[in-house]
C-alpha positions in Angstrom: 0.0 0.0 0.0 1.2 3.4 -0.5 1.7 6.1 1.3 -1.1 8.7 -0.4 -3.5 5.9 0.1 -2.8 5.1 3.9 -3.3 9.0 3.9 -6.8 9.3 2.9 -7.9 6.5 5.6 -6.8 9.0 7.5 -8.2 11.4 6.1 -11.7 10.8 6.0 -11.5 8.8 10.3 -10.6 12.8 11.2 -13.0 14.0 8.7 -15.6 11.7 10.8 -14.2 12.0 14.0 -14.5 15.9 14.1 -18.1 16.0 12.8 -18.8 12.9 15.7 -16.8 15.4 17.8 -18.3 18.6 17.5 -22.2 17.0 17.5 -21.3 15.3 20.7 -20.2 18.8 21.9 -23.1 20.4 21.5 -25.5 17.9 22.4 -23.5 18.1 26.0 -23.9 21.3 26.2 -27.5 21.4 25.2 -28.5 18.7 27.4 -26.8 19.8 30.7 -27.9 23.3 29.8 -31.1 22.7 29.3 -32.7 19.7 30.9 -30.0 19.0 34.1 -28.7 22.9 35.5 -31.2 25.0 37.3 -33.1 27.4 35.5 -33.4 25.5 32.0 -36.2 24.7 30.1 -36.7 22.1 27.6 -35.9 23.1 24.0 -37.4 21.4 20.3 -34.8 18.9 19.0 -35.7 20.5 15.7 -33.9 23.8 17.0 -30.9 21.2 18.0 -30.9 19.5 14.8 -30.3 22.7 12.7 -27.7 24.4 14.8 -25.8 21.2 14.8 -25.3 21.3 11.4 -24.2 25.0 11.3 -21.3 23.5 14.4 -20.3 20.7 11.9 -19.6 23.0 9.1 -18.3 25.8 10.8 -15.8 22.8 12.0 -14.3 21.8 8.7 -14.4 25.2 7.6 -11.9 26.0 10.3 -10.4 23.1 10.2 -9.2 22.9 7.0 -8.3 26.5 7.0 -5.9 25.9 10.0 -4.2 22.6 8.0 -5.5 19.9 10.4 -6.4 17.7 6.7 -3.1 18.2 6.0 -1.2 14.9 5.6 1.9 15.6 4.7 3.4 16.1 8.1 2.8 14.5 11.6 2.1 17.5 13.7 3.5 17.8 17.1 0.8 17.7 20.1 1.8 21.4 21.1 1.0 22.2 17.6 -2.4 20.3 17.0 -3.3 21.6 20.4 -2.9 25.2 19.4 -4.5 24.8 15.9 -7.6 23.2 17.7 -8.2 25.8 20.0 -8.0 28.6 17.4 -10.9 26.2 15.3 -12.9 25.6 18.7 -12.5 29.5 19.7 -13.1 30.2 15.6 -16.3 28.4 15.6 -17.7 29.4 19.1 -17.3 33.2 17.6 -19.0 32.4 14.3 -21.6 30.3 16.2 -22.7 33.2 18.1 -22.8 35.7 15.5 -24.9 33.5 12.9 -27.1 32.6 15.6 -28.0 35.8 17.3 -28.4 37.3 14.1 -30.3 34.6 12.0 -32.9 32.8 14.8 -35.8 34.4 16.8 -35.5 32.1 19.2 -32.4 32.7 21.7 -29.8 29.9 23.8 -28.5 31.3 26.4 -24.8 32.4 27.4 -23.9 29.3 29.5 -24.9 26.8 26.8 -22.2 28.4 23.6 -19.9 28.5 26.4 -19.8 24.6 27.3 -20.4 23.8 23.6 -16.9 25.6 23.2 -15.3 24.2 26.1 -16.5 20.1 24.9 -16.0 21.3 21.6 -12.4 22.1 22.2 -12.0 18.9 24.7 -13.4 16.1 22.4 -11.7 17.5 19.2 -8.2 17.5 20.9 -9.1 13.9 22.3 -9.9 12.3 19.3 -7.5 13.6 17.2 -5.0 11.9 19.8 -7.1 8.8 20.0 -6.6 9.1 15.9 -2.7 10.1 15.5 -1.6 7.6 18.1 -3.3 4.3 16.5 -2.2 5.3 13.2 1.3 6.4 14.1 2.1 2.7 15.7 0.4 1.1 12.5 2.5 4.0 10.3 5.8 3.0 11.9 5.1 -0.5 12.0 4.2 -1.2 8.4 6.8 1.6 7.1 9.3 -0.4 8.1 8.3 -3.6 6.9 7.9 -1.7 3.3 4.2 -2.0 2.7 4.4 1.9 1.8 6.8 5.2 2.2 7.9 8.0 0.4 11.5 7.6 -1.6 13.1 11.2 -1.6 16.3 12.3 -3.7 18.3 15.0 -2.5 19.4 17.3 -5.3 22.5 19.6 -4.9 25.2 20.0 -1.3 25.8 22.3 1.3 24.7 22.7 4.4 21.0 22.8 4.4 20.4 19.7 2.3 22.7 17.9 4.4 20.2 19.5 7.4 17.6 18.2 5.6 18.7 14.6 5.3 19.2 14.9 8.9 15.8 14.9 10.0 14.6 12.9 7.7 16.8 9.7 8.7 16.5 11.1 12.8 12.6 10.0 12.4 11.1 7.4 10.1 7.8 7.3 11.8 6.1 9.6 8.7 7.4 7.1 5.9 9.7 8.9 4.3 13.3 7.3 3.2 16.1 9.3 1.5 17.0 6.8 -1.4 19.9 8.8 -3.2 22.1 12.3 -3.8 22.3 13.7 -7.0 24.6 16.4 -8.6 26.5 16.1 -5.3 29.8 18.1 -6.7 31.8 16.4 -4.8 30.6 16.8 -1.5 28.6 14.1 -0.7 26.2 12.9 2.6 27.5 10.1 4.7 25.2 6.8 4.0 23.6 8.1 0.7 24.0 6.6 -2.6 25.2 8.8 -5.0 22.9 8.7 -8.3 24.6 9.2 -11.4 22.7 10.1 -14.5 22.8 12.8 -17.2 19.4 14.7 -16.0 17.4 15.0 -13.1 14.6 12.8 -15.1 16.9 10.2 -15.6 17.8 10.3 -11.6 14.1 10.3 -10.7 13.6 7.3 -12.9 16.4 5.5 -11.0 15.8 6.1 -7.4 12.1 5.5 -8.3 11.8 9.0 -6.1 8.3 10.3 -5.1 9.8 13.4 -3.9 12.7 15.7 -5.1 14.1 18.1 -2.7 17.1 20.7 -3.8 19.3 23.2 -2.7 20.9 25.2 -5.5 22.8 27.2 -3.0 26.5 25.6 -3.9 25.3 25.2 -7.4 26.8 27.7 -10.2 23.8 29.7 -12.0 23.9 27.6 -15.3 23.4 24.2 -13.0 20.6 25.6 -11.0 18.6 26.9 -13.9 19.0 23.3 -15.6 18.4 21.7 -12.9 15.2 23.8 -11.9 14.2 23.8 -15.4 14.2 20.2 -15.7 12.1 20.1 -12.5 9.7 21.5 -14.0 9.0 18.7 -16.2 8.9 16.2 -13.3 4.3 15.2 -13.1 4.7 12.4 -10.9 6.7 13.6 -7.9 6.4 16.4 -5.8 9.2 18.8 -5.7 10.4 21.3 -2.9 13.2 23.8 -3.2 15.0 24.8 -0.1 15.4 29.0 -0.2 19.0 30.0 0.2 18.0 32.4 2.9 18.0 32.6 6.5 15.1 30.8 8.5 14.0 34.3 10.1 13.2 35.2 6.5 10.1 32.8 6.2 7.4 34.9 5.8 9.0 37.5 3.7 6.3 39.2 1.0 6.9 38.3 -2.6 5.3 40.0 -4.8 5.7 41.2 -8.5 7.0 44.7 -9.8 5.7 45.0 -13.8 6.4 41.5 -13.9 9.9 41.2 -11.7 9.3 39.2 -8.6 10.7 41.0 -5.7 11.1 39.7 -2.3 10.2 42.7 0.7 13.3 42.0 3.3 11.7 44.7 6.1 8.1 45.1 4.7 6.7 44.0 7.5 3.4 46.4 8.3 0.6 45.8 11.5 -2.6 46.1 9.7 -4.5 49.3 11.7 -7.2 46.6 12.8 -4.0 44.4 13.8 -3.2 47.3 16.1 -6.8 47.7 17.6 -6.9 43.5 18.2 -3.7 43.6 19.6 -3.6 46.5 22.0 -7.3 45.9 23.4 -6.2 42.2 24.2 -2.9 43.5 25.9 -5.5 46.2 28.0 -7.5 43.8 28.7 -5.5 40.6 29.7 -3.1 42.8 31.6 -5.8 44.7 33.4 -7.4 41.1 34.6 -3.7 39.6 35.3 -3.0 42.8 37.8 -7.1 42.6 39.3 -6.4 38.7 39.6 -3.0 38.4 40.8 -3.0 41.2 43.4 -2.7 39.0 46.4 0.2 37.5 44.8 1.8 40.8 44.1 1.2 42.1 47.5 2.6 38.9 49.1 5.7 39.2 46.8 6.3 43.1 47.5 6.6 41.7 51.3 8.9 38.9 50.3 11.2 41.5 48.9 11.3 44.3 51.0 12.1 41.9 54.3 14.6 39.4 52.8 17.0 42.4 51.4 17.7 45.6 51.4 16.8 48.1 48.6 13.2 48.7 46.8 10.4 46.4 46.0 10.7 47.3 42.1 13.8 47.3 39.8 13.5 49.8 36.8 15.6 49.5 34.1 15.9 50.9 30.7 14.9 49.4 27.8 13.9 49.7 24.3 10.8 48.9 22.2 9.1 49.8 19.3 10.9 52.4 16.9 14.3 52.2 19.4 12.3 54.4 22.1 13.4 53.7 25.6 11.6 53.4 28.3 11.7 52.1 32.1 10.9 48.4 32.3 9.6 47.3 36.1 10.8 43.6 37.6 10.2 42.3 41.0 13.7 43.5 42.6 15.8 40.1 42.4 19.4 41.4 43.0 21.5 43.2 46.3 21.6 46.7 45.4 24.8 46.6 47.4 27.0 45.1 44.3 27.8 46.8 41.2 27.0 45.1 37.8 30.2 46.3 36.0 30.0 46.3 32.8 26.1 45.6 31.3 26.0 42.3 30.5 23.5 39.1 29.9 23.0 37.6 33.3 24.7 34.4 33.5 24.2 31.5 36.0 24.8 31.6 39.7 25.6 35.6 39.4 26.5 36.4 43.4 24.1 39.3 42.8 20.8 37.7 42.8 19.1 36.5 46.2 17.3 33.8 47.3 13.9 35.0 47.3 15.4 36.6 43.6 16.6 33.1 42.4 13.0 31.4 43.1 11.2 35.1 41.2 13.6 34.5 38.2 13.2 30.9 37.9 9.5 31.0 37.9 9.5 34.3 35.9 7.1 36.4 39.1 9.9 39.1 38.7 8.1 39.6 35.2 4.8 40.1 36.2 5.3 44.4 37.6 5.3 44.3 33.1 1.5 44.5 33.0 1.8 47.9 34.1 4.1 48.6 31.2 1.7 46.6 29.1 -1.4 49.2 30.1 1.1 52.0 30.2 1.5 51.2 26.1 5.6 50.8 26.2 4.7 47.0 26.2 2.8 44.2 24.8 2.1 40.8 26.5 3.4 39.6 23.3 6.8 40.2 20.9 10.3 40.4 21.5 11.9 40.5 24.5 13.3 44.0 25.3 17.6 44.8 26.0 19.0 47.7 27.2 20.1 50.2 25.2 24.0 49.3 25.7 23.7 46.1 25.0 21.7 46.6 22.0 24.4 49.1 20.4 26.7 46.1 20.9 23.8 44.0 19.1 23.1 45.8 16.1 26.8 46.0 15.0 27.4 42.4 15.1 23.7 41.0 14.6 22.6 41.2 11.0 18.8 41.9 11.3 18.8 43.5 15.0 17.2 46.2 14.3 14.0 44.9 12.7 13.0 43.9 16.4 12.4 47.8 16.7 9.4 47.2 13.9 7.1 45.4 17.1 6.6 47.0 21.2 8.9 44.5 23.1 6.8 42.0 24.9 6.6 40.1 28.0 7.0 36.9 26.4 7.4 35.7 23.0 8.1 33.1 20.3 11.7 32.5 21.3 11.0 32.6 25.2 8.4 29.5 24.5 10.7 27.5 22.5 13.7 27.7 25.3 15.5 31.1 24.7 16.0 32.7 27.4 18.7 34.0 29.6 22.3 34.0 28.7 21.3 31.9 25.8 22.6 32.5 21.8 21.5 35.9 20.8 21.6 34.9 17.1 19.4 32.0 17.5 16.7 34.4 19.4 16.4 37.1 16.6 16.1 34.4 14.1 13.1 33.5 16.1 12.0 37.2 16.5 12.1 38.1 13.2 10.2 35.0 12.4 7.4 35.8 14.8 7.5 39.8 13.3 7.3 38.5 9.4 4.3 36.1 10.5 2.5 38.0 13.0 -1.3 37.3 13.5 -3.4 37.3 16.5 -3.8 34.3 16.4 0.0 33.3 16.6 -0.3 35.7 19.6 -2.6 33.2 20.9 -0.2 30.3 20.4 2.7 31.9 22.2 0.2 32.4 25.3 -0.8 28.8 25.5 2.6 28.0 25.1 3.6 30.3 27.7 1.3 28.9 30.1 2.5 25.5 29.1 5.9 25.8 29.2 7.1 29.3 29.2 7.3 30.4 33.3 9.7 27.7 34.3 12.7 27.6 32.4 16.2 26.0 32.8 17.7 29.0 31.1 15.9 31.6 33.2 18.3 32.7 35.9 
């Protein structure tokens, strides 16, 4: 069996399972609304019968739209999770609008808000239930044969050889490098080298469903052969990998009378963007600081009687368009011991106290930022602010630095949630700053705030 036929069983159990999913949802939420919590009143399955089907196709709507058909990839849980909550939160929005607006008849509050809460719950449950029976079966039958995915690298260099990488690291989605062609010389450890007179002619004998190249140590003749003669390729698929930097994904390309252009620092907040993204920081902060004021009061007292010096630390820093402001922080640090020269913090730094170590390791020394947040120098989300001596040091030496400047510096962000943090390789975190700025939506906004509840307070670099 193939691959591209395994991957419509698949397909169509989701399909299924999501429809199963989201009618199950609602009929929870209609029932315990309705007929078991006080105050309900029976309602006319008729009523029930129609909204359902609005739910099920507001559901693959969504669904497809945020690439959970997609079968090319197995998607991480993190990843699913987050894509499933933006459907569930997608479809409870919709939901309410089409049916406030389009029946006389009126459900109350309670009930759209348990339909999104199941909705969310049994989507995410099943899709496990799914990916993890298929996955053994996948891994199982892949490697006894019964279907994959032959690939043929095309071209050398580093990202090809990247590529290969983490292909052979995990087999589980059925893919198998079968050869290298038009390696010049610098070939992959463990891959056949194909010889043949055209990319056709190497397709035909690694029998490859999928071409991948890299024309980045190719000379300008070879790559326009060898992309030429891709073009003729109708039974494979074929990917090219860009010869630019990963924070570059994202990049507009666009045509100028008919010459494709790519826009390096076109990057742009839509006006609405602005409006979504400063009322959710208003409001969000506003809550956090109404919420957590216990905690803030108990930490203020931890502070001030284990060491001597203010409750707050105020520091400046820099955010959107290179202004500076003064960024607040529980104090963490003896006020009696000079920093030297400004630095990154690194580990076990004598400066930082006890009470300072726990703040900073649990990342309650950030939380005095919601006042920065209403205050408008902040956002809860983007990328992480420096101070201004460090960042003259930075854009010298950091190709790209200053694009940061394009977003308000955040409390957390895209490379905080994926282990960046503290005196951890500057280079690698713009790459993923950039990379959040050139993709920016509210709803990746979103992502980075599950992820920060989910992984982001406690870090092993935070210190």
């Amino acid at each position: 069996m193939r691959i591209k036929d395994y991957r419509k069983r698949i397909l169509g159990l989701r399909i299924f399972s999501d429809i199963l999913a989201t009618i199950l949802a609602w009929a929870l939420a209609f029932f315990l609304r309705f007929y078991v919590l006080p105050g309900g009143r029976g309602k006319p399955i008729e009523l029930f019968a129609v909204l359902a089907v609005f739910a099920c196709a507001f559901t693959l709507f969504f669904c497809n739209r945020q690439g959970l058909y997609s079968c090319n990839e197995i998607s991480t849980f993190a990843k699913e999770a987050s894509n499933i909550f933006k459907v569930s939160l997608y479809v409870f929005l919709l939901f309410v609008c089409v049916y406030y607006y389009l029946f006389v008849e009126k459900v109350s509050r309670l009930a759209l808000l348990l339909f999104f809460a199941f909705h969310f719950l049994f989507l995410l449950i099943s899709r496990r239930l799914i990916n993890a029976s298929f996955e053994k079966r996948f891994k199982e039958r892949g490697k006894r044969g019964l279907f994959y995915q032959r690939i043929l690298l095309v071209g050398s260099g580093s990202s090809i050889e990247e590529y290969c990488s983490a292909v052979t690291h995990d087999d589980t989605d059925g893919r198998t490098v079968e050869g290298q062609y038009f390696g010049q010389g610098r070939t992959i450890d463990g891959i056949a080298q194909v010889q043949a007179a055209s990319l056709k002619e190497a397709v035909s004998k690694s029998k490859a469903d999928i071409v991948v190249i890299s024309t980045s140590e190719m000379s300008y003749t070879d790559s326009q052969r060898i992309l030429n003669e891709s073009l003729d390729l109708f039974g494979q698929k074929v990917f090219l990998i860009p010869s630019i930097p990963k924070s570059y994904v994202g990049t507009e390309l666009s045509m100028y009378r008919g010459i494709p252009i790519i826009g390096i620092n076109s990057f742009e907040m839509s006006p609405l963007g602005r409006i979504f993204k400063r009322t959710f920081d208003v409001v969000s902060c506003s809550l956090g600081v109404l919420l957590l004021s216990p905690l803030f009061l108990f930490i203020s007292i931890l502070v001030k009687t284990t060491s001597k010096g203010p409750v707050f630390f105020r520091q400046k820093r820099v955010t959107r368009d290179g202004k500076v402001f003064e960024m607040l922080k529980f104090r963490s640090m003896r006020i009696d011991m000079p920093e030297g020269d400004p630095h990154l913090t690194p580990e076990n730094d004598p400066r930082v106290t006890k009470i300072g170590k726990f703040l900073r390791k649990t990342s309650l020394d950030e939380i005095p930022q919601f006042f920065n947040v209403i205050g408008g120098s902040m956002s809860l989300i983007g990328p992480r602010p420096e101070r201004p001596e460090l960042e003259e040091r930075f854009i010298k030496t950091i190709p790209g630095y200053n694009m940061r400047h394009k977003m308000k510096a955040g409390i957390s962000g895209w490379a905080q949630v994926n282990g960046l943090r503290g005196n951890t390789s500057i280079e690698k975190r713009i790459d993923y700053d950039l990379y959040y700025i050139r993709n920016w939506s509210f709803g990746f906004d979103m992502k980075i705030v599950i992820f920060t509840f989910l992984k982001g307070f406690i870090n092993k670099n935070a210190y």
